[in-house]
C-alpha positions in Angstrom: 32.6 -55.9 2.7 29.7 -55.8 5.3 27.7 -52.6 5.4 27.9 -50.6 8.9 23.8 -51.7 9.5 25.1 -55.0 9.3 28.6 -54.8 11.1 26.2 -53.0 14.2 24.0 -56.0 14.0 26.3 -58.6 14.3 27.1 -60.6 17.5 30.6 -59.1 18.7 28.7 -55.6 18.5 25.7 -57.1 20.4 28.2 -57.3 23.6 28.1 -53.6 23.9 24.3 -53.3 23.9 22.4 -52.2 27.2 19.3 -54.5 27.1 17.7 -53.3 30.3 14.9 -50.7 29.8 16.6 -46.9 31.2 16.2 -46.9 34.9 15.0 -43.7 36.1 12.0 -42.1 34.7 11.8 -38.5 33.0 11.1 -35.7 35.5 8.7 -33.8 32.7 6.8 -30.6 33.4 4.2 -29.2 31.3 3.2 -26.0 31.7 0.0 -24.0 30.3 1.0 -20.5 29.3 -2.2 -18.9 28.3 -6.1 -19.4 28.7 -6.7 -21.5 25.9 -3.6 -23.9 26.8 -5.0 -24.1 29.8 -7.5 -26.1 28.8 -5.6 -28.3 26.7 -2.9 -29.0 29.8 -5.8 -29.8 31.8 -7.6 -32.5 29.5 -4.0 -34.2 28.6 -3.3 -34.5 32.3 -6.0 -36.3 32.7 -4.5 -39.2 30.6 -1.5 -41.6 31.8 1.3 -40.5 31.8 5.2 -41.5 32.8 5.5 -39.1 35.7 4.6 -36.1 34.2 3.6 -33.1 36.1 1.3 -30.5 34.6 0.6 -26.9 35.8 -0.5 -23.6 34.9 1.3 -20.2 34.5 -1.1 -18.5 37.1 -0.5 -15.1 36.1 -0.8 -15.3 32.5 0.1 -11.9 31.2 2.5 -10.7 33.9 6.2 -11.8 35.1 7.1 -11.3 38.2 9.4 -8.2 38.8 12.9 -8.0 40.1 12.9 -9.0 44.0 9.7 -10.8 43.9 9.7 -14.6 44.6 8.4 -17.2 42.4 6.2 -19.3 45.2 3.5 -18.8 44.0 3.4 -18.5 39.8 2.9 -21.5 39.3 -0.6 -24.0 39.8 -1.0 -27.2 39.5 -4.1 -28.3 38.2 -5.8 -28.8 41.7 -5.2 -24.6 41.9 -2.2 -25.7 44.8 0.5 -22.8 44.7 3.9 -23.9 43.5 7.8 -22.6 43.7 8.7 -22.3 39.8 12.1 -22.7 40.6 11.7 -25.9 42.9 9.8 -27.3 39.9 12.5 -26.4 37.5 14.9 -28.4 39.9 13.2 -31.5 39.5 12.8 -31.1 35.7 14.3 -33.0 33.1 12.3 -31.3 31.0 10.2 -28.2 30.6 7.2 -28.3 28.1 5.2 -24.9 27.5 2.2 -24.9 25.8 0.8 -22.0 24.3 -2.3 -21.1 22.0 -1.1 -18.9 18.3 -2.4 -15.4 19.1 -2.2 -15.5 22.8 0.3 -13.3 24.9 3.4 -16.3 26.0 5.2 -13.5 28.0 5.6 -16.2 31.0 7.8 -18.1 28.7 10.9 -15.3 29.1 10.4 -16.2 33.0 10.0 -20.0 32.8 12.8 -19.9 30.1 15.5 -18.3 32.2 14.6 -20.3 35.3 15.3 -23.3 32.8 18.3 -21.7 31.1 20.0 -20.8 34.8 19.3 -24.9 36.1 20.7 -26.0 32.3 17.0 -27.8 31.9 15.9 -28.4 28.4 12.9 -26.3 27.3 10.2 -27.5 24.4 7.6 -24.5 23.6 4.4 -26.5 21.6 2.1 -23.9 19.6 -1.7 -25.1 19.0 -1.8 -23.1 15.5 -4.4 -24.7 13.2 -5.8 -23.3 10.1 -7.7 -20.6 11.3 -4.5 -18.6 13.0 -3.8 -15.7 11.0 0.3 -15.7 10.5 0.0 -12.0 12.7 -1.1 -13.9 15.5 1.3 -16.9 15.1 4.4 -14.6 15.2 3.0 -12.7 18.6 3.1 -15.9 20.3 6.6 -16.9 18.7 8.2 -14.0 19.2 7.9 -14.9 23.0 8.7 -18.3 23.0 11.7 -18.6 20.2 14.2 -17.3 22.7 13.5 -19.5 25.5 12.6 -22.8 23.5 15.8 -25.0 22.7 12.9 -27.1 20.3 9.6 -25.4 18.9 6.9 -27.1 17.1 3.7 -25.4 15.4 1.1 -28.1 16.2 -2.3 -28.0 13.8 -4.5 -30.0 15.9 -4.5 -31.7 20.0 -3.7 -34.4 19.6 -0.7 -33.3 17.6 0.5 -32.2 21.7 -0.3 -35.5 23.1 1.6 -37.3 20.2 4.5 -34.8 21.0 4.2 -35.6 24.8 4.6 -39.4 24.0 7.5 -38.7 21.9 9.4 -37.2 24.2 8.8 -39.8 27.2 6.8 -37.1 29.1 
C-alpha cells in the first residue's frame, strides 16, 4: 500500500497540479502604529519588496471620533496624507507594527476598517528582552482584538523575516 506522500507524488496526481507561479501579486499594507515602529516601518521600506505599501498611523495616540473622516490618518513615508479606508480597499493584507510598551490604540481603528472590508489583519510586536511583561500586555491588550494573527517578535529582523513569509 503506497503512503499518501507518495500517492500525491505520483504522475496521475501531477495532472491536477497548477505549475504557473500565482498571477496577481499581494496587495500588503504595513502600517507603523507607534513612534518606535515608526522607525522600523521606515527602514524595512526601504528594502524590496513584492508591492508592499508602508505608512504611518499619523496620530499615534488618538482615533478619530464618530463623524470624522479618515483622509487624512494615515501617511506614507513621504508624509503624503492618505484615506485609511481607500487603503484598506486595496488590501490583501493589513500588517501593524507596534513597539511592547507603546500605546497601539490606532489598532481598534485600523482593525475595524479591516474587519468591515473582510481584510486579514497581522499585529507584529518588537518585544525583546528588555520589555517588562507590564508593558508587553499594554500594547497587546490593543492589538489582540483586532489581529486575526499576533506574533511577539524579539529582534528586526524577526519583522522582515515575517514580511517575507507572508509574501508582503
Amino acid at each position: 500500500m503506497q503512503s499518501e506522500s507518495a500517492r500525491m507524488s505520483s504522475a496521475a496526481e501531477a495532472r491536477y497540479r497548477i505549475d504557473a507561479p500565482n498571477s496577481k501579486q499581494r496587495a500588503v499594507k504595513v502600517i507603523a502604529l507607534d513612534g518606535p515602529s515608526e522607525r522600523i516601518v521606515k527602514e524595512l521600506a526601504q528594502r524590496p519588496w513584492n508591492g508592499a505599501t508602508f505608512f504611518t498611523a499619523s496620530a499615534f495616540g488618538t482615533t478619530p471620533k464618530q463623524g470624522e473622516s479618515f483622509a487624512g490618518w494615515l501617511s506614507d513615508l513621504a508624509g503624503r496624507t492618505k484615506d485609511l479606508i481607500d487603503e484598506v480597499n486595496t488590501a490583501d493584507l493589513v500588517v501593524m507594527i507596534a513597539a511592547a510598551g507603546e500605546s497601539a490604540q490606532a489598532a481598534s481603528i485600523i482593525g475595524e476598517a479591516c474587519s468591515v472590508k473582510r481584510v486579514m489583519t497581522t499585529a507584529l510586536v518588537l518585544g525583546g528582552n528588555t520589555v517588562s511583561d507590564e508593558a508587553l500586555s499594554k500594547t497587546l491588550s490593543h492589538l489582540r482584538p483586532w489581529a486575526l494573527m499576533l506574533v511577539i517578535a524579539s529582534a528586526e529582523e524577526y519583522i522582515a523575516d515575517m514580511l517575507t513569509a507572508l509574501r508582503a
